[in-house]
C-alpha positions in Angstrom: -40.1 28.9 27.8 -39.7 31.5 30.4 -40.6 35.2 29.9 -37.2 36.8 29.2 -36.3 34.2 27.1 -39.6 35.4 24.9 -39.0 38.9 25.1 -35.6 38.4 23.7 -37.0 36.4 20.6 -39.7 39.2 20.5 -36.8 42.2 20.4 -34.8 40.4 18.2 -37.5 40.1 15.3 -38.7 43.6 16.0 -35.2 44.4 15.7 -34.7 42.7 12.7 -37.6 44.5 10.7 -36.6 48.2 11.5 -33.2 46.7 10.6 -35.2 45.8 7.1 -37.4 48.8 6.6 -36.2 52.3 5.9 -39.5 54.9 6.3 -41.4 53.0 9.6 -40.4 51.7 12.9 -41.9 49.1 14.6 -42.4 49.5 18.1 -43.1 47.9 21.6 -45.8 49.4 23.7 -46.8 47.5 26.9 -48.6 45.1 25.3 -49.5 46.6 21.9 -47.0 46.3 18.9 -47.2 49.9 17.0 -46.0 50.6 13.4 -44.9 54.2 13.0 -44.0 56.2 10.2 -42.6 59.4 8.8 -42.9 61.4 5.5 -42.4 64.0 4.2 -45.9 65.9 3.3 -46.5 68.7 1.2 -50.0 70.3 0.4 -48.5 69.0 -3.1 -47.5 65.5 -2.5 -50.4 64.8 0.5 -52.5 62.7 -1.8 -49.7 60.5 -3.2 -47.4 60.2 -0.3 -50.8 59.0 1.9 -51.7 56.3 -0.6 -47.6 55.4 -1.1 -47.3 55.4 2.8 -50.6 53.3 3.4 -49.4 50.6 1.1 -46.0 50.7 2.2 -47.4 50.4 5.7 -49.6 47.7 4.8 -46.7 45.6 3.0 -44.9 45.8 6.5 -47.6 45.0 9.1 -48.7 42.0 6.5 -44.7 40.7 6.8 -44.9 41.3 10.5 -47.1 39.5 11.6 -46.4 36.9 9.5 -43.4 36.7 11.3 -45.0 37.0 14.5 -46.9 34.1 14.1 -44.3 31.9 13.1 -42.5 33.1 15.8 -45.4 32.2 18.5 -45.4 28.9 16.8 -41.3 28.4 17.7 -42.4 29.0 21.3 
């Protein structure tokens, strides 16, 4: 399979999951794949919206690279 042709599988799935998830983003960077996310933090709130966000982020990278590997499997 030639390199453009993986790239474009690749962007699509990214796509896909910041199509699928409201608070993060997943990214391509050179090489490295890079979930970001934003909240809303409070001196209030930091303690709950660090644990909500950690799971949250943790649900996503577990689904991602789930997805990743199936997709380096198609290939």
């Amino acid at each position: 399979m030639e390199d453009d042709e993986i790239n474009g599988n690749l962007f699509f799935l990214l796509n896909q999951m910041n199509l699928r998830y409201r608070w993060g983003k997943v990214i391509l960077d050179e090489k490295d794949i890079v979930l970001a996310m934003d909240a809303m933090v409070t001196p209030f709130s930091i303690t709950e919206t660090c644990i909500q966000m950690s799971v949250y982020g943790a649900q996503m990278a577990d689904e991602i690279y789930t997805s990743l590997e199936k997709l380096k499997y198609k290939l």
